[in-house]
mmCIF entry with sequence, helices, sheets and N, C-alpha, C, O atoms, coordinates in Angstrom:
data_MODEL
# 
_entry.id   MODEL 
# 
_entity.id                         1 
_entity.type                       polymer 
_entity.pdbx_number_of_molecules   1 
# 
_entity_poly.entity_id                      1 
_entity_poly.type                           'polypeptide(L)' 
_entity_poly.nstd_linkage                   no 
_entity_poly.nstd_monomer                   no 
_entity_poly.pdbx_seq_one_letter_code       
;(UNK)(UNK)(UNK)(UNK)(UNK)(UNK)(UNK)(UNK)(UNK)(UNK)(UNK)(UNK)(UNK)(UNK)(UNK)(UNK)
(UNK)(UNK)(UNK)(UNK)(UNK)(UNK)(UNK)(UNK)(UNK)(UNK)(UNK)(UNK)(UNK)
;
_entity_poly.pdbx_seq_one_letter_code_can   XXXXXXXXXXXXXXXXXXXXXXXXXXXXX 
_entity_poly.pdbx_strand_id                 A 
# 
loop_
_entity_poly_seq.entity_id 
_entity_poly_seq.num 
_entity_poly_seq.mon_id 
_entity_poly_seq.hetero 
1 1  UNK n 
1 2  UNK n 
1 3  UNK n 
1 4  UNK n 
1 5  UNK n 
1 6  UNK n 
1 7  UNK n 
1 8  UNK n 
1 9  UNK n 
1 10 UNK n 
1 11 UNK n 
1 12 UNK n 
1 13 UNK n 
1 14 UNK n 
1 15 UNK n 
1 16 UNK n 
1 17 UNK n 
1 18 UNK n 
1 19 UNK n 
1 20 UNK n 
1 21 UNK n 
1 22 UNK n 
1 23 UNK n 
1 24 UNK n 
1 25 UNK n 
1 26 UNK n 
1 27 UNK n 
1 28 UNK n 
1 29 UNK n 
# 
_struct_asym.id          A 
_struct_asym.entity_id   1 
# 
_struct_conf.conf_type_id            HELX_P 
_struct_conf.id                      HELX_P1 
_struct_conf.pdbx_PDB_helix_id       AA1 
_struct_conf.beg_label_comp_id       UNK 
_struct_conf.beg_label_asym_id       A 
_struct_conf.beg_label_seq_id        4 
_struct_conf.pdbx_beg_PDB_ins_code   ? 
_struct_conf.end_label_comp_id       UNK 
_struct_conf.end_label_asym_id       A 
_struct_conf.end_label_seq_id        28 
_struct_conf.pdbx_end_PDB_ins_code   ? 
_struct_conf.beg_auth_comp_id        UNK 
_struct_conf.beg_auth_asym_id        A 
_struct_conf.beg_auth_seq_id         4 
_struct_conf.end_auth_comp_id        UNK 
_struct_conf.end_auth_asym_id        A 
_struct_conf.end_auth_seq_id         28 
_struct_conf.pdbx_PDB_helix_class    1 
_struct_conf.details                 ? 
_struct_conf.pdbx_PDB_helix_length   25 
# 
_struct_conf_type.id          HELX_P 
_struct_conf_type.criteria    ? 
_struct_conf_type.reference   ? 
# 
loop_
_atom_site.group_PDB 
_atom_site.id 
_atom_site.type_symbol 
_atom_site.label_atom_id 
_atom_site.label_alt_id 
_atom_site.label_comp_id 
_atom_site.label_asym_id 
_atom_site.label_entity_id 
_atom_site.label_seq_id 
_atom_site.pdbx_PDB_ins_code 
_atom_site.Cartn_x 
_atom_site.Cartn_y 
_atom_site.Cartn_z 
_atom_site.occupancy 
_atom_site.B_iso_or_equiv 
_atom_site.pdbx_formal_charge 
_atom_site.auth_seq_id 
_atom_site.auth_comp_id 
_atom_site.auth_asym_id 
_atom_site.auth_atom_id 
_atom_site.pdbx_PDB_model_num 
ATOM 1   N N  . UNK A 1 1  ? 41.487 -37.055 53.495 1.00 0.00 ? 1  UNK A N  1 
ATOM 2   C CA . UNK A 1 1  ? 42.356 -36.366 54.448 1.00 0.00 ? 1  UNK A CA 1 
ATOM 3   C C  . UNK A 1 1  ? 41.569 -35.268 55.164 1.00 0.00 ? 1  UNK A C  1 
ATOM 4   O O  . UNK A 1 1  ? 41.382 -35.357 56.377 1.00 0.00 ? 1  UNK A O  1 
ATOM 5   N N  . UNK A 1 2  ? 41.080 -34.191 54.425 1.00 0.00 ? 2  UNK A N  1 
ATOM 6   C CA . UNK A 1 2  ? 40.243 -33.343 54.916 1.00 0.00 ? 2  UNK A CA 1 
ATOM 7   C C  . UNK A 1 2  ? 39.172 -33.729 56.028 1.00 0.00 ? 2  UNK A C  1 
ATOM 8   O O  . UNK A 1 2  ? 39.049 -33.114 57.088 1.00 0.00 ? 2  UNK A O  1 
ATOM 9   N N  . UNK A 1 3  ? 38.302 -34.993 55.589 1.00 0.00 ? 3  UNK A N  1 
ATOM 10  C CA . UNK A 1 3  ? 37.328 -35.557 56.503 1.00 0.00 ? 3  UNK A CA 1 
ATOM 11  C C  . UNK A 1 3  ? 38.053 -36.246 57.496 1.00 0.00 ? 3  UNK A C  1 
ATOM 12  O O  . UNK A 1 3  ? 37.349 -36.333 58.502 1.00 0.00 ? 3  UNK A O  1 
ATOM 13  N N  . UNK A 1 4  ? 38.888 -36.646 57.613 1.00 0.00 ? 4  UNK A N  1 
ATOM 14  C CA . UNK A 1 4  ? 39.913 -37.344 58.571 1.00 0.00 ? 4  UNK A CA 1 
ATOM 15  C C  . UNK A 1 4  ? 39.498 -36.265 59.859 1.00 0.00 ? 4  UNK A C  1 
ATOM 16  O O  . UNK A 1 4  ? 38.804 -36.305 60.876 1.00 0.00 ? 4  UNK A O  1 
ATOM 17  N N  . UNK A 1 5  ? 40.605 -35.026 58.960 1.00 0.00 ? 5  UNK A N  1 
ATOM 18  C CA . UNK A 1 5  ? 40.595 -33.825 60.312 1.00 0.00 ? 5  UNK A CA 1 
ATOM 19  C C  . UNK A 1 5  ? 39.494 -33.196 60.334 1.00 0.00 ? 5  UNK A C  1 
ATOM 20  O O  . UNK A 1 5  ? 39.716 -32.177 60.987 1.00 0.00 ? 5  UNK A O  1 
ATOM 21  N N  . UNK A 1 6  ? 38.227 -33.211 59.937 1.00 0.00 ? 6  UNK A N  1 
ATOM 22  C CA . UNK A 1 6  ? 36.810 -32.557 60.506 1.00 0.00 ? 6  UNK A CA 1 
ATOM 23  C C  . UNK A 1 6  ? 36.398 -33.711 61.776 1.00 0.00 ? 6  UNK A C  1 
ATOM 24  O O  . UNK A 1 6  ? 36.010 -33.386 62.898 1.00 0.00 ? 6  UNK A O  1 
ATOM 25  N N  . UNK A 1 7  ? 36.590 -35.095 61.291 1.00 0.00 ? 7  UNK A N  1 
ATOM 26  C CA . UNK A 1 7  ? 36.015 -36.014 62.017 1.00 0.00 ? 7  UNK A CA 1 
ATOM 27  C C  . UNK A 1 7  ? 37.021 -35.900 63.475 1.00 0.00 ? 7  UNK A C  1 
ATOM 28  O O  . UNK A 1 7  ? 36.459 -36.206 64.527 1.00 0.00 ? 7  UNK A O  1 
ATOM 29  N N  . UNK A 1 8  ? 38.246 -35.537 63.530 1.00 0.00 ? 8  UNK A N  1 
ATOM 30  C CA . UNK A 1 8  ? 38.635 -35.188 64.619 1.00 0.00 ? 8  UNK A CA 1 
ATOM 31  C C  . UNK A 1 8  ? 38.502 -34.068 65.236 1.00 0.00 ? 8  UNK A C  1 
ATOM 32  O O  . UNK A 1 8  ? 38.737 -34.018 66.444 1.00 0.00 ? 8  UNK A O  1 
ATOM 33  N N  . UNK A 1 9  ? 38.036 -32.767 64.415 1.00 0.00 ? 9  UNK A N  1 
ATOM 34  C CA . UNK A 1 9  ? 38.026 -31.891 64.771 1.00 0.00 ? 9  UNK A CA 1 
ATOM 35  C C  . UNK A 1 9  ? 36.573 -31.749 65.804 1.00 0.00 ? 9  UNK A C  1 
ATOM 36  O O  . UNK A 1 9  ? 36.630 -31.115 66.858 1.00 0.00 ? 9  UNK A O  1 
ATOM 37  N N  . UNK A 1 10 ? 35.312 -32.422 65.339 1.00 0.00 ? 10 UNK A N  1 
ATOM 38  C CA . UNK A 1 10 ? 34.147 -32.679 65.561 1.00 0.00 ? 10 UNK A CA 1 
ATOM 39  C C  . UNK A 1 10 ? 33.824 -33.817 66.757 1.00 0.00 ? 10 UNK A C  1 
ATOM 40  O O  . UNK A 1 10 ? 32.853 -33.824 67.514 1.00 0.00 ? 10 UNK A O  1 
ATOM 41  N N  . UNK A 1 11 ? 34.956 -34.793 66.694 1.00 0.00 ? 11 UNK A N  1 
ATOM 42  C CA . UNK A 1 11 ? 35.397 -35.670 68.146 1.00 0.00 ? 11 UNK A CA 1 
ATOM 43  C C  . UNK A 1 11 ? 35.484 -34.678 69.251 1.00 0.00 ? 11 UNK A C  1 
ATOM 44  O O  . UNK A 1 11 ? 34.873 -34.764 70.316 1.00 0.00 ? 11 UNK A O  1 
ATOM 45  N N  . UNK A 1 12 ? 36.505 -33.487 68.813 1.00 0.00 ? 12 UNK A N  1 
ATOM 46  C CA . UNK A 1 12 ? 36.714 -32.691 70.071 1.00 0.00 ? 12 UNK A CA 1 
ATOM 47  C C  . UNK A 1 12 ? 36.050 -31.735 70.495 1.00 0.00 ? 12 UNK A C  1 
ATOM 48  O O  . UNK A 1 12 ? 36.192 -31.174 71.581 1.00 0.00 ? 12 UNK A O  1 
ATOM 49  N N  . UNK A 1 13 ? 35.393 -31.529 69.778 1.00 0.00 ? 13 UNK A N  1 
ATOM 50  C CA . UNK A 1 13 ? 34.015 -30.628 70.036 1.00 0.00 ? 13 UNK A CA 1 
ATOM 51  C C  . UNK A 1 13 ? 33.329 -30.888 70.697 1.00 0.00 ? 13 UNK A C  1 
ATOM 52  O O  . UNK A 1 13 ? 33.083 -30.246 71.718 1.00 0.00 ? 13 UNK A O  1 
ATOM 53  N N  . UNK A 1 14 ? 32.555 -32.338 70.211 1.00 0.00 ? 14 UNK A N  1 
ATOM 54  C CA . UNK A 1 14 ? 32.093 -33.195 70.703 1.00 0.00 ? 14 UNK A CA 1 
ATOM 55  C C  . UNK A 1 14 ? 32.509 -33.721 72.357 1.00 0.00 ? 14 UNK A C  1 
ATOM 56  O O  . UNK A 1 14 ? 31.733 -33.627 73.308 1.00 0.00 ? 14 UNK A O  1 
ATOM 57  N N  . UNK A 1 15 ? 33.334 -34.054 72.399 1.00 0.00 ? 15 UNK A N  1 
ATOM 58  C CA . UNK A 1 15 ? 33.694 -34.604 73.859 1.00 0.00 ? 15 UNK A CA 1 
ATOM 59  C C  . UNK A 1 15 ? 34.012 -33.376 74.919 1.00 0.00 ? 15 UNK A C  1 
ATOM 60  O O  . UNK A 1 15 ? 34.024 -33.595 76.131 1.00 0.00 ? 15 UNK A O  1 
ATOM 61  N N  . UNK A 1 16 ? 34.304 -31.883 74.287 1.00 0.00 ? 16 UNK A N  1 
ATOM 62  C CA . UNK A 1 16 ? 34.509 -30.736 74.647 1.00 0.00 ? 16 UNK A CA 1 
ATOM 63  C C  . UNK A 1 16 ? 32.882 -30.477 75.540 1.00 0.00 ? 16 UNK A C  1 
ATOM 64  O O  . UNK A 1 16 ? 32.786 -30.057 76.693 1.00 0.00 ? 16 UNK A O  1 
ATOM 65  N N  . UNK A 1 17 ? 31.880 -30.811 74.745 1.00 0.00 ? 17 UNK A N  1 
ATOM 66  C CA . UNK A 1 17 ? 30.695 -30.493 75.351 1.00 0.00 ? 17 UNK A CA 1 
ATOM 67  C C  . UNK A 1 17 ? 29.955 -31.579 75.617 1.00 0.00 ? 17 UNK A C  1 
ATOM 68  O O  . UNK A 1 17 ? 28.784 -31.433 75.264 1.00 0.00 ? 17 UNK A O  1 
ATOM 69  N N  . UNK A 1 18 ? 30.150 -32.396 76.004 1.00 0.00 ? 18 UNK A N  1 
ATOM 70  C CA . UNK A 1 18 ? 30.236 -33.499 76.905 1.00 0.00 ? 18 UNK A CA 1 
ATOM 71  C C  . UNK A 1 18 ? 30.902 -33.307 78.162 1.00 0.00 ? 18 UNK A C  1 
ATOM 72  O O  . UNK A 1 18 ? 30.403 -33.473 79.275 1.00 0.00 ? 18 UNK A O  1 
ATOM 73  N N  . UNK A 1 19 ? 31.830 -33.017 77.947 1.00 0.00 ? 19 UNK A N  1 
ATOM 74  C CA . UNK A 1 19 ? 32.478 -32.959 78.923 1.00 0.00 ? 19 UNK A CA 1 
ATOM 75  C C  . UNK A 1 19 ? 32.241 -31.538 80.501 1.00 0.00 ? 19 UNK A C  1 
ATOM 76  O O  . UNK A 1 19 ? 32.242 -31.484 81.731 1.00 0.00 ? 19 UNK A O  1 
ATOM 77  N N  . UNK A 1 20 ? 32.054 -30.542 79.118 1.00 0.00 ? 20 UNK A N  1 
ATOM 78  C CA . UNK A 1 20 ? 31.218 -29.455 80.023 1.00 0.00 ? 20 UNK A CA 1 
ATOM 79  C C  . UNK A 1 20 ? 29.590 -29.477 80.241 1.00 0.00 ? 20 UNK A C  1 
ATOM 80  O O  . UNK A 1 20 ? 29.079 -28.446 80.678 1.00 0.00 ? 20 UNK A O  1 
ATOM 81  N N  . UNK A 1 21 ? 28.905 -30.405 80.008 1.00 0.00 ? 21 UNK A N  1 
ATOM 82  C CA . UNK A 1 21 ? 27.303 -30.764 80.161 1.00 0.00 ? 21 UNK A CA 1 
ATOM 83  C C  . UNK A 1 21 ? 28.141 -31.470 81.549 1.00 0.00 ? 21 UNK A C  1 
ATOM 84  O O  . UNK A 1 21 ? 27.941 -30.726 82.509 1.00 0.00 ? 21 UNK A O  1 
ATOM 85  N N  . UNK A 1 22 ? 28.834 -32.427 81.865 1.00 0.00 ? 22 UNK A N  1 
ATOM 86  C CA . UNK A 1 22 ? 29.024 -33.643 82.850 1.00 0.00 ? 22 UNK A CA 1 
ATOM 87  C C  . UNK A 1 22 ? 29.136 -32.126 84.299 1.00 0.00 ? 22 UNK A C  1 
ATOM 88  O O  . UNK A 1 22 ? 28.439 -31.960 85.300 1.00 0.00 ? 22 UNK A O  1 
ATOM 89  N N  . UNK A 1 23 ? 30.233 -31.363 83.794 1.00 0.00 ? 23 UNK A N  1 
ATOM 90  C CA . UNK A 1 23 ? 30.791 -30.375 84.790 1.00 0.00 ? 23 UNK A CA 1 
ATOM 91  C C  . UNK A 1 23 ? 29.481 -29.528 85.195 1.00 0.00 ? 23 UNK A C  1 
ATOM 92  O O  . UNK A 1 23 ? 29.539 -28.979 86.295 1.00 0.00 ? 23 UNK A O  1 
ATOM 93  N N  . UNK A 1 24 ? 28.388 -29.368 84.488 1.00 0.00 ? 24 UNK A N  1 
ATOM 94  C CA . UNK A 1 24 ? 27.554 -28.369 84.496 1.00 0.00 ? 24 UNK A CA 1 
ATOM 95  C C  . UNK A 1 24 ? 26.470 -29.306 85.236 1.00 0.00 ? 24 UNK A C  1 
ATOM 96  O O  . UNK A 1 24 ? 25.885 -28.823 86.205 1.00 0.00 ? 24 UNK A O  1 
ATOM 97  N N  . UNK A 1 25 ? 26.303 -30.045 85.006 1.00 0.00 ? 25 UNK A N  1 
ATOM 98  C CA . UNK A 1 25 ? 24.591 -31.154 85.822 1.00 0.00 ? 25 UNK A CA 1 
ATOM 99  C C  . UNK A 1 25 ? 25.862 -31.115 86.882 1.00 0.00 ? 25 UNK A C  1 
ATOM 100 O O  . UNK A 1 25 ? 25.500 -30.296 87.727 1.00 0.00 ? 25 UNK A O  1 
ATOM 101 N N  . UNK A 1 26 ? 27.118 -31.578 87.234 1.00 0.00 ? 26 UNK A N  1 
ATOM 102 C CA . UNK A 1 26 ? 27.683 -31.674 88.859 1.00 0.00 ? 26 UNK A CA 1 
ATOM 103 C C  . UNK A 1 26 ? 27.808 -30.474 89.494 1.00 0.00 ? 26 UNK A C  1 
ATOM 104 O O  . UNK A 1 26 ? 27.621 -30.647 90.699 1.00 0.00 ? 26 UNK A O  1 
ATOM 105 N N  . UNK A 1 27 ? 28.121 -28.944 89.140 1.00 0.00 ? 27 UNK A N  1 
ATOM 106 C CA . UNK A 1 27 ? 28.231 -28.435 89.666 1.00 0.00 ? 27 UNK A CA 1 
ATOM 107 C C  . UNK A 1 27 ? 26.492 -27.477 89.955 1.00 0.00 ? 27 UNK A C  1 
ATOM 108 O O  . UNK A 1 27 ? 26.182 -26.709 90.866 1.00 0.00 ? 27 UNK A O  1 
ATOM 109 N N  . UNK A 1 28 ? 25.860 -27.857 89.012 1.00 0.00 ? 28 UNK A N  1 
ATOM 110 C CA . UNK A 1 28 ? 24.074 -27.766 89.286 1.00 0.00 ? 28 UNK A CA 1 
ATOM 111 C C  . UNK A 1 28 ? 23.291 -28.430 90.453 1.00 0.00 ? 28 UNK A C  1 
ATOM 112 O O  . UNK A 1 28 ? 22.382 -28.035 91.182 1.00 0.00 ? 28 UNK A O  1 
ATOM 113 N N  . UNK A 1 29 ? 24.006 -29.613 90.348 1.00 0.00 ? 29 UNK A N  1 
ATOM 114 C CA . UNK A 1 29 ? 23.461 -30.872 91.730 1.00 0.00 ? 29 UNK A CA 1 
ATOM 115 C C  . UNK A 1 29 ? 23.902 -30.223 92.732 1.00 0.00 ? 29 UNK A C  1 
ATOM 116 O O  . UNK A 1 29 ? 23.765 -30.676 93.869 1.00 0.00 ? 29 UNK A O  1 
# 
């Protein structure tokens, strides 16, 4: 259960800074 919610917690982290690397190289270009 615990690893359940790290592994989601770490998805959103994850796609959190992804998502702001994507915003950051477009608004850099």
């Amino acid at each position: 259960m615990n690893i359940k919610v790290v592994s989601i917690d770490l998805a959103k982290v994850f796609s959190k800074f992804v998502y702001g690397n994507k915003a950051n190289s477009a608004f850099l270009t």
